[in-house]
Every structure is written in C-alpha cells, then in structure tokens.
N, C-alpha and C positions, 0 to 999 in steps of 0.2 A: 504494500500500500504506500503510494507517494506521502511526501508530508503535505502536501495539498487537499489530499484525501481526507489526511489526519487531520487537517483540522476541520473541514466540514462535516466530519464526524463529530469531532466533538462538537461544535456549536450546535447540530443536531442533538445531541445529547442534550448540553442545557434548555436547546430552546423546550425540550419536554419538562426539562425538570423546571424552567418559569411556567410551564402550561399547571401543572401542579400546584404554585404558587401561591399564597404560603404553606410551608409544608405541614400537615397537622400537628407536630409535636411543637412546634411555633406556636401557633393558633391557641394551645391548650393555654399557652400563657398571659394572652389577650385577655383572660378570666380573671386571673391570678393576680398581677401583678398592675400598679399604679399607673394610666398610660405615657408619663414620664420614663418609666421605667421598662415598660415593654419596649418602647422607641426604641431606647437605644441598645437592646439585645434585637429586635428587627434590624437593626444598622450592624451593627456587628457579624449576626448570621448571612446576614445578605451580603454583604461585604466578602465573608469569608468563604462562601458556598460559589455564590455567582460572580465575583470577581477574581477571588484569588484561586479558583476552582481547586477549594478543600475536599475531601474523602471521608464519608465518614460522620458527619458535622451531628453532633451531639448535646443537648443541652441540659446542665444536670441542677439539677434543684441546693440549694445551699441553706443552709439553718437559715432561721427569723432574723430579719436586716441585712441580710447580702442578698444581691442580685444575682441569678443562677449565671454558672459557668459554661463556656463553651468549650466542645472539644474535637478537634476533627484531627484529618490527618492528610500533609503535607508534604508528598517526594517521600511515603513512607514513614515520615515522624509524627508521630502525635504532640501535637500542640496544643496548650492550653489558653483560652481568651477569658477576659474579664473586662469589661463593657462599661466606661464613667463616660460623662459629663464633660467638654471641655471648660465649663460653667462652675463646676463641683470642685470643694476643694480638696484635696487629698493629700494625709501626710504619711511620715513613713513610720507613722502608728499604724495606720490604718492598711498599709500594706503586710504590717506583719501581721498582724490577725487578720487580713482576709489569706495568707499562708497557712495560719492556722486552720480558717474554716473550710478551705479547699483542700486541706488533709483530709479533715474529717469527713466530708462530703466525699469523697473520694476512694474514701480509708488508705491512704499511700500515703509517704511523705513525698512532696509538692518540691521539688527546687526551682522551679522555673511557673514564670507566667506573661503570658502576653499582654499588659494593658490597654485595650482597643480605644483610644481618647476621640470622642464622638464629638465634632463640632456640629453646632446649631444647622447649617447647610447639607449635612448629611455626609461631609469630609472624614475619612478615619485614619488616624494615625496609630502606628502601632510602635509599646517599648518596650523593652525587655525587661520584668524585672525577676531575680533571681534571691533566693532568699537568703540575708547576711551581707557579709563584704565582698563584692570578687574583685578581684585583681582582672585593670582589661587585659583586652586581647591585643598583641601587639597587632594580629594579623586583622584586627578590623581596622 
C-alpha cells in the first residue's frame, strides 16, 4: 500500500470515528460533571483522539474534586492527560496530590503526567509534568 493510500485510509478511519461523535463514554460525563468542566475534558479528548490521532483514549473517573483523567496510547506509549483551565490557577501543591489521586485512581504509582492547558479559544497546550525533581534532559 502506497503512503498515499495510507493516508486516505486513515482519514477514512476518522472520518467514521467523527461520524460517531461524541463517543458515549464522553457523553456519560455531560451528566456528571459541571459544564465548565466537561468543556474542557471535551477539548482535551478531542484534541487527543482526532488531532493527535491517540489509540486507545480512555477516561477514568478520579475521587471527589478532581476532574477524571485521560489515557490513550501514542506510537505505542500510554500516556496520561489531565485537563485545566488556562484561567485556573495551579500550584505545585496541587500537582502533587493530583499525583497522588491518579495513583489511587489508577492503583499504580503515577510518575509522569501530561497537563493539557485548555485556552478559552479551544487552543491546547500540552506539559510534562513528572513527579518530584528531574534533572532535564540534555537531549531536549
């Protein structure tokens, strides 16, 4: 199959999976959660499904006061997303107990997380954060 092929293939692929749209384990959270907060795991998943075309894409519920995690998989890695506000303020209290909460939601220990920073326009940026000190990476 040409790479020509390959990609009319896949864009065939998503355009099913937009036909779909949104997928019901989404949907389920329209109920659940404040529509502030639904937004921006809508932005996030759609982001991470139909743009960065993830594998997998999962959404897992987190104890009272955290907003459920996302989790797909990427070239083979699973990757973990967590979904703020560019609005919202966040410190690095608040990231180590959401470490903690995505242990326990999880039942693993957590060292890595994606934070998906959602601007108001529907822009998403994504950080790394990891849990503790790391020392960078020369090679970034």
């Amino acid at each position: 199959m040409s790479s020509k092929d390959r990609n009319v293939a896949r864009l065939l692929d998503r355009a099913k999976t937009i036909e779909d749209w949104p997928p019901p384990e989404l949907l389920e959270f329209k109920e659940i959660l404040p529509e502030h907060e639904y937004g921006l795991i809508y932005a996030a998943y759609a982001d991470v499904r139909l743009s960065q075309d993830w594998q997998d894409v999962r959404i897992h519920r987190m104890a009272s006061g955290w907003r459920p995690l996302l989790s797909g998989t990427l070239k083979g890695v699973t990757e973990l997303v967590y979904a703020v506000s560019r609005l919202e303020q966040v410190t690095l209290e608040i990231f180590d107990r959401l470490f903690v909460a995505a242990s326990a939601a999880l039942n693993a220990t957590i060292e890595k997380i994606l934070l998906a920073i959602i601007d108001p326009d529907s822009t998403v940026a994504y950080y790394v954060l990891k849990r503790g000190i790391v020392k960078p990476d020369p090679n970034a």
